[in-house]
C-alpha positions in Angstrom: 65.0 110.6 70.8 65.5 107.3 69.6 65.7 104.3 71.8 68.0 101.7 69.8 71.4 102.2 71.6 73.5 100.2 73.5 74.7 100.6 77.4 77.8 99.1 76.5 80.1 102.5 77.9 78.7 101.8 81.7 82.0 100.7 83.1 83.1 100.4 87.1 84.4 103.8 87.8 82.4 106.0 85.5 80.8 106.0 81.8 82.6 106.2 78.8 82.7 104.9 75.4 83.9 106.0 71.6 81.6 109.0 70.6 78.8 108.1 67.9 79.3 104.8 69.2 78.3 103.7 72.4 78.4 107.3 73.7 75.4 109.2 72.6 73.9 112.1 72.6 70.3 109.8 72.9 72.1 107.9 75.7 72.6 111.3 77.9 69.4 112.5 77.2 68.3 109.3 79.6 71.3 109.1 81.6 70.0 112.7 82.8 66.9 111.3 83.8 67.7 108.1 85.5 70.5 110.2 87.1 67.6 112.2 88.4 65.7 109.2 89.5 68.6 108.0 91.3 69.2 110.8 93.2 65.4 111.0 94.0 65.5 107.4 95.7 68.6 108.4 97.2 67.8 111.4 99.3 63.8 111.4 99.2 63.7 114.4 97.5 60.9 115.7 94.6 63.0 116.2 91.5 62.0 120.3 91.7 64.5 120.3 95.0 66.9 118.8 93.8 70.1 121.0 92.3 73.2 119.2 90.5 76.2 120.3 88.8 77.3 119.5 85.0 80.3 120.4 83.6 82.2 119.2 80.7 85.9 118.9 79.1 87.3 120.3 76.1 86.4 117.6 73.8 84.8 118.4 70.5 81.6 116.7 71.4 81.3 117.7 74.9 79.0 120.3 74.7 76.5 118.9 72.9 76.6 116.1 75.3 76.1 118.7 78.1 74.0 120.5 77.2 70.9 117.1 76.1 72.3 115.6 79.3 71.0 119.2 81.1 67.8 118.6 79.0 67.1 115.1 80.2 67.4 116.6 84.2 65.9 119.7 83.3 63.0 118.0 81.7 62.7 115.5 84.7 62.0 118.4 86.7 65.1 118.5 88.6 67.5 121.7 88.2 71.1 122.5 86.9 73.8 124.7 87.9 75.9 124.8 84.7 79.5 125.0 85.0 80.9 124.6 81.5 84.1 123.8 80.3 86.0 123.5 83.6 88.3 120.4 84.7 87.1 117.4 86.4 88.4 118.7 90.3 86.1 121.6 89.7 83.0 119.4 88.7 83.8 118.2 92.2 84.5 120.9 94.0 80.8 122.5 92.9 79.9 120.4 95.5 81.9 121.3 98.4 81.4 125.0 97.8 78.3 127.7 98.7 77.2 130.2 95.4 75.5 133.3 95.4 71.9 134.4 95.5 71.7 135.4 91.9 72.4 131.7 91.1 70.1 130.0 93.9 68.8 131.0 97.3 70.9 128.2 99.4 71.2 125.8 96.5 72.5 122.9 98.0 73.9 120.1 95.4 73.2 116.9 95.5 75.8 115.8 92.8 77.8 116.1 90.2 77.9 115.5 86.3 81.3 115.8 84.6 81.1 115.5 80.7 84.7 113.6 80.4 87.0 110.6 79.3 89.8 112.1 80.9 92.7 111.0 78.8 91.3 108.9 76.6 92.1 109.6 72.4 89.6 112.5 71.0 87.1 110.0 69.5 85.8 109.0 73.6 83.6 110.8 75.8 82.0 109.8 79.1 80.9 110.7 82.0 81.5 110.5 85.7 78.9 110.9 88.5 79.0 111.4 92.4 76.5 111.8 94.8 76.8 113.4 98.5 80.5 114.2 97.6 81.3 111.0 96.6 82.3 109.3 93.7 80.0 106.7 92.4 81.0 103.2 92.9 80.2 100.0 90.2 77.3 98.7 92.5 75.7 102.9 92.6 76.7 103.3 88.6 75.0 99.9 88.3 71.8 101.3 90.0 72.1 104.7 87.4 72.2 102.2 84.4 69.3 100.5 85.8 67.2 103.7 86.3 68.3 104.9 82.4 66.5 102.1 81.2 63.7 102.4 83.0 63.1 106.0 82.0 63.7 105.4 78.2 60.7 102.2 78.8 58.4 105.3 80.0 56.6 107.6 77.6 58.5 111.2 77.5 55.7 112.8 76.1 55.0 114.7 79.5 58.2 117.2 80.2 58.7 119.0 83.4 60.6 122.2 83.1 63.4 122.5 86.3 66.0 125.1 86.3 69.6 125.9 84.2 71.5 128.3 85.1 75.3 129.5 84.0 77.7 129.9 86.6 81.2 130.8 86.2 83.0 129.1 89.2 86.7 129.5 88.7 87.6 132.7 90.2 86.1 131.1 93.4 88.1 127.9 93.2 91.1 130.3 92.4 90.5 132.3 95.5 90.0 129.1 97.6 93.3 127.8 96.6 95.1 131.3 97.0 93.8 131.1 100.6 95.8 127.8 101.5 98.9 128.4 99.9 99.0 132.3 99.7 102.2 133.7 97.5 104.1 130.3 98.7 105.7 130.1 95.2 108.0 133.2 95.2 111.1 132.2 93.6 110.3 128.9 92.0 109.8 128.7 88.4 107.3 126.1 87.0 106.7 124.9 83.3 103.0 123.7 82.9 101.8 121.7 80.2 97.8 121.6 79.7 97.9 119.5 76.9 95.2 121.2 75.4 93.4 119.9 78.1 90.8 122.2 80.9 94.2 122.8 83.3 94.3 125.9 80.8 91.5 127.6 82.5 92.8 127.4 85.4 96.4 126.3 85.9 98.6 129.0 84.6 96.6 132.1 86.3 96.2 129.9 89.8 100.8 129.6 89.8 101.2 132.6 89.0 99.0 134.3 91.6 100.4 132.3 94.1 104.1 133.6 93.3 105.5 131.5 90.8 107.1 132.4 87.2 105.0 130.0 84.9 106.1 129.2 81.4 103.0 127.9 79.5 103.1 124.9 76.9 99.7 123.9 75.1 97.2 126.2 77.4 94.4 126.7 74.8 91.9 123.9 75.3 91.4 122.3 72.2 89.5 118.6 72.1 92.0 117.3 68.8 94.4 117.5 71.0 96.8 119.0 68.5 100.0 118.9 70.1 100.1 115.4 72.4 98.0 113.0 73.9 96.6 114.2 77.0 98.2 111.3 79.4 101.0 112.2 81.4 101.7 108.4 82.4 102.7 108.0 79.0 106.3 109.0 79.1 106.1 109.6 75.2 104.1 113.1 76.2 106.5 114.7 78.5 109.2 115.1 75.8 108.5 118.8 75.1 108.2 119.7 78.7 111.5 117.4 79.7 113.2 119.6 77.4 111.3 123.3 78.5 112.2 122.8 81.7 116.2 121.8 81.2 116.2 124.8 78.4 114.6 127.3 81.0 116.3 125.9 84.2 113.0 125.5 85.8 112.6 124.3 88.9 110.1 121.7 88.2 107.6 120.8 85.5 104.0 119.8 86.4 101.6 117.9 83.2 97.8 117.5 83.6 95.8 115.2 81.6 93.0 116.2 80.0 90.4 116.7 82.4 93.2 118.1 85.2 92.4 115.2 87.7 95.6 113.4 87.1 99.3 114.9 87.3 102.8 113.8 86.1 105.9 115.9 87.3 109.0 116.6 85.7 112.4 117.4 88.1 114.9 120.1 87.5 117.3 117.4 85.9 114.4 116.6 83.0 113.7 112.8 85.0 109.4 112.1 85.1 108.3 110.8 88.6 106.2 107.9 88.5 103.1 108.2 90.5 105.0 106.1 93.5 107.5 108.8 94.0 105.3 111.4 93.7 103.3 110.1 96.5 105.8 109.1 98.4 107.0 112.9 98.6 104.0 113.9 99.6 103.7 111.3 102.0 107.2 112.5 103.6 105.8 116.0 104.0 102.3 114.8 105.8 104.3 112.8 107.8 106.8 115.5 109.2 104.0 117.9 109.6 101.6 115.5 111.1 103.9 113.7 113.3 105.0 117.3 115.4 100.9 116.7 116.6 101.7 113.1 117.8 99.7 112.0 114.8 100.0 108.6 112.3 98.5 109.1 108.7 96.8 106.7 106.8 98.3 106.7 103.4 96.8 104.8 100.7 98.3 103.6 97.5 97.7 101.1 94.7 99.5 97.5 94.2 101.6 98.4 91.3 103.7 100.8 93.5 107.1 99.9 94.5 107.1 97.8 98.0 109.6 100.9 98.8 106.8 103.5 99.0 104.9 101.4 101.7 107.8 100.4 103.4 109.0 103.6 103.8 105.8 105.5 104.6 105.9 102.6 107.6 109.6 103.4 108.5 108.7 107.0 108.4 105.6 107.1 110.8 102.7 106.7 109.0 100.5 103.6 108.2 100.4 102.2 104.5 97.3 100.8 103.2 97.6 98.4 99.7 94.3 99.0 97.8 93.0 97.9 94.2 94.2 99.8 91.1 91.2 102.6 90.6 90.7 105.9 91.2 87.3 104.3 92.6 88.5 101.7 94.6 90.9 104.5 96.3 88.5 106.6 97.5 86.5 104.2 98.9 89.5 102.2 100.9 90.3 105.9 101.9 86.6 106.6 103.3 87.0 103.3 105.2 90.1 103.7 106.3 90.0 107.5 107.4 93.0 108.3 105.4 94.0 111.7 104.5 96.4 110.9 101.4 96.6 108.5 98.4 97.8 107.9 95.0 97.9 106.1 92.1 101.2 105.0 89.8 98.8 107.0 87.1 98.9 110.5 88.7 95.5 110.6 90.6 96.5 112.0 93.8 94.2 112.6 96.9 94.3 115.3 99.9 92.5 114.8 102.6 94.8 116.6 104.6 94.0 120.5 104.2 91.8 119.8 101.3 88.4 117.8 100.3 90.2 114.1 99.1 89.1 114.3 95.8 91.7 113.8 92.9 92.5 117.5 91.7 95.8 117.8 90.1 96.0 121.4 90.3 95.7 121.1 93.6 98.1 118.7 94.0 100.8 120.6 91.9 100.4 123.3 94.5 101.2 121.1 96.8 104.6 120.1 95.4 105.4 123.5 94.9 104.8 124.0 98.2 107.3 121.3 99.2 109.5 122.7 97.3 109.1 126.0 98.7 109.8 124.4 102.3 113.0 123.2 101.6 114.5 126.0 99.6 114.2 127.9 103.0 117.1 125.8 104.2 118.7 124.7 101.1 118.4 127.6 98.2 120.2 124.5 95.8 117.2 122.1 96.8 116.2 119.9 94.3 113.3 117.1 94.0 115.3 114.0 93.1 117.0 114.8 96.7 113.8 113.4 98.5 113.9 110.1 96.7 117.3 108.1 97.9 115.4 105.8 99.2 114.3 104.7 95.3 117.5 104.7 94.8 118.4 101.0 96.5 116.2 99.0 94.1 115.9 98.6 90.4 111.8 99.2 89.1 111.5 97.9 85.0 109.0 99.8 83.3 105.2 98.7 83.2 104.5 95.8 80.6 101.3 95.7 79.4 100.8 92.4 78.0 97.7 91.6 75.3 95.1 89.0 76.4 91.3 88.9 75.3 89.3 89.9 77.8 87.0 86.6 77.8 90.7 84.8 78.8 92.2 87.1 81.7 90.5 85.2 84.7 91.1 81.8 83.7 94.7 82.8 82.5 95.4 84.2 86.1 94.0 81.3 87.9 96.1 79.4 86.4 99.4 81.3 86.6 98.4 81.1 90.1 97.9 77.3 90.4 101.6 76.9 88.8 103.2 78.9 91.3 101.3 77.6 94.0 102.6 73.6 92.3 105.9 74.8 92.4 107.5 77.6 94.7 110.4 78.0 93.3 109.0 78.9 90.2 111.2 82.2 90.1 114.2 80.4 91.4 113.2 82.7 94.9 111.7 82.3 98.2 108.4 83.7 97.7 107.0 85.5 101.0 103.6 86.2 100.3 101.3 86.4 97.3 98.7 89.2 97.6 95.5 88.3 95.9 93.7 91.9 96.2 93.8 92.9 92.7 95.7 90.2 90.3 98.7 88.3 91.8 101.4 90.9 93.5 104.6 88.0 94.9 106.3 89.1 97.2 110.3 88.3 97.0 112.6 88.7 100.3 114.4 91.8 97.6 111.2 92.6 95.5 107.8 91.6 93.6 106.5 90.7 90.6 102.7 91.7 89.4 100.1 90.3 87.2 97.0 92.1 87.3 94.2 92.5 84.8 93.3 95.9 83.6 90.2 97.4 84.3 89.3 98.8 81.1 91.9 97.4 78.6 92.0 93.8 76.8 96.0 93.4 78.5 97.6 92.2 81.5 99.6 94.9 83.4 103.1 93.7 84.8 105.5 95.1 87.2 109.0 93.8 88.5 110.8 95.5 91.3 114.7 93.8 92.8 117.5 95.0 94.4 119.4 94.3 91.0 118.3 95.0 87.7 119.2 91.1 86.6 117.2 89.6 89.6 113.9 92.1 88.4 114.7 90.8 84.6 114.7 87.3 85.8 111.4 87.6 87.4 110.3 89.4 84.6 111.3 86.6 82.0 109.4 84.0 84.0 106.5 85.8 84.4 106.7 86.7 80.6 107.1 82.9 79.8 104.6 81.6 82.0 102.1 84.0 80.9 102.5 83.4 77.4 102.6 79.1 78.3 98.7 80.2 80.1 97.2 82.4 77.3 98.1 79.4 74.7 96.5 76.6 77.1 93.4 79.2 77.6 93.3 79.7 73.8 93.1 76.1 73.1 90.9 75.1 75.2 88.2 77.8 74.4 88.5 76.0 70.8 
């Protein structure tokens, strides 16, 4: 192994970096070790009790990152239950679940290795890590970072032989998921698109043993990606399943990613739900179901949703919680808040409620078959877009994502912040609040407009939300002219 390589790909929610590049096949090698070491400090344990999961997705370079990153735990002394090609929910669920005694006498895992970049294009790979069920957080993949470099300063000469052994899970997440919903699907029909993705594994075979008639698009798992990029919450995907699932009459279409922990859903009339409206249906159905038991949900959701998710979700019964944009930052304000659902506008969903509250989109797409199900009981004619009228009373412009070097996005925002703060009626509104959690969400008495920085991009993302399509352009144009006024300022100055 060499050790000239750069930890560059250590991001805030998980690892992850273009192949060859800043991802490695030298870099897992010691990942898996100071993983190990990690875990050590962590739970006291000697390396030979400690058991964790990898699994990987369909990329082209996945498995040769698997299988050095079981080497560098293996060789640590530490064991691994290998999983394969499954998708990311399943990497998670490995450690929920109990396995047999030909793979371990009462294995317990202590966490979870997922070879993934989820959606990214084919030439990025990465990896997300959890420990005790949990996701890990910047400040825990932080602590990993620092243990990789520690073990790549200590002579490797000395290698300690733990266990690997194959274990082909799926049929036992399959059964698990049969057992909540049972044959709940009779009657609906459901196009799938796997995208080439790990869905395909799984997906297809779990809908249709739980009733449904499932018409397949892209199910081979193929890391090119020949057919469209894996990402859902790019509307320029969902083309060929709009159009499967007006040609076949379906009742709904459901689209995974490319790791299967993100969803995007397609109605009977061809229309894509954004993550808001998604969540917000499955809010509605907690909310019934919960309420009958006296009960008020926690719901948690992300700042770029519409203000009519949380104001509804309130109206309704349940309690709305705002949260950073992250899959990360999501399940930890749902651990501190004891919340049983959330959801992001990029398709991560997460049930507490009857499930584990990790982000498994398969799951979830049972779920919304499931609500479906429900109401065809009353109304055979039922259709999705009848559960989201409330939408219907405010106009939501699509996402802008606006360029802006990295090195400039703080000072840009601090001052967008100090102009509207100089003058109120910067947006020719009453402004009622400015939210400061992640990036600048004002508030308007009929709306918002957002600025926040992306997480992993070099852009600003912008939303604009009215009651009138010419009030949400308005705000968007001074936003849009302000933004560009800050980014020229910032740009000078740095010269």
């Amino acid at each position: 192994m060499t050790k000239t390589m750069t930890f560059n790909a250590f991001g805030k929610n998980d690892i992850r970096g273009i192949y060859g590049e800043d991802i490695t096949e030298e870099l897992f090698y010691y990942v898996g070790k100071g993983y190990v070491k990690y875990l050590e400090n962590k739970t006291g344990l000697k390396p030979k009790e400690i058991w964790i999961s990898v699994s990987r997705d369909a990329r082209v370079h996945s498995e040769s990152l698997a299988k050095v990153l079981i080497k560098g735990i293996t060789h640590s002394g530490a064991n691994v239950i290998n999983l394969e090609l499954v998708p990311t929910p399943i990497g998670y669920y490995s450690e929920f679940t109990s396995y047999p005694e030909t793979i371990s006498n009462d294995c317990k895992i202590q966490g979870a290795l997922i070879v993934t970049a989820s959606h990214n294009p084919p030439e990025y790979n990465g990896l997300k890590m959890t420990f005790n069920r949990n996701s890990l957080n910047e400040e825990e993949i932080k602590k990993v970072k620092e243990y990789t470099e520690q073990m790549m300063s200590i002579d490797s000469a000395s290698v300690k032989h733990g266990e690997s052994r194959l274990y082909n899970i799926v049929p036992q997440y399959i059964d698990f998921i049969i057992s909540k919903f049972g044959r709940i699907g009779q009657g609906i029909k459901v196009v799938v698109d796997c995208a080439n993705g790990t869905a395909g594994v799984v997906a297809p075979k779990l809908y249709k043993d739980i009733g449904c008639e499932v018409i397949e698009l892209y199910t081979e798992p193929d890391g090119n990606f020949p057919n469209h990029h894996p990402n859902p919450s790019d509307l320029s995907t969902l083309e060929d399943i709009k159009q499967k699932v007006i040609e076949t009459k379906a009742n709904i279409g459901i689209a995974f990613d490319g790791d299967s922990d993100r969803l995007g859903v397609i109605d009977s009339e061809g229309n894509a739900l954004t993550g808001d409206k998604l969540l917000y249906i499955y809010a509605n159905d907690v909310i019934k179901d919960l309420s009958i038991r006296g009960e008020k949900p926690v719901i948690v959701s992300e700042v770029k949703c519409s203000q009519v998710l949380f104001d509804q979700i309130e109206a309704e019964g349940g309690k709305a919680i705002m949260a950073k944009t992250g899959h990360g930052y999501i399940k930890s304000k749902m651990k501190e808040t004891g919340a049983i659902l959330a959801g992001e506008m990029s398709g991560h969903m997460f049930f507490k409620d009857r499930y584990y509250g990790f982000d498994d989109a398969i799951y979830a797409g049972a779920r919304i078959i499931e609500v479906i199900a429900k109401h065809k009981i009353n109304n055979p004619d039922f259709k999705l877009n009848q559960l989201l009228t409330p939408f219907k009373k405010v106009c939501t412009l699509e996402e802008v994502r606006y360029k802006c070097p990295n090195e400039l996005k703080k000072q840009v925002l601090e001052e967008i912040k100090s102009r509207i703060n100089e003058n109120e009626n910067i947006f020719d509104t009453k402004i009622n609040d400015i939210v400061t959690l992640d990036g600048l969400r004002i508030i308007f008495p009929d709306g918002f407009a957002l600025i926040r920085q992306s997480n992993t991009e070099p852009v600003f993302t912008l939303r604009f939300e009215a009651k009138t399509k010419t009030k949400a352009t308005n705000y968007k144009k001074t936003m849009m002219s302000l933004l560009d006024e800050c980014i020229n300022k910032a740009s000078q100055e740095v010269k």
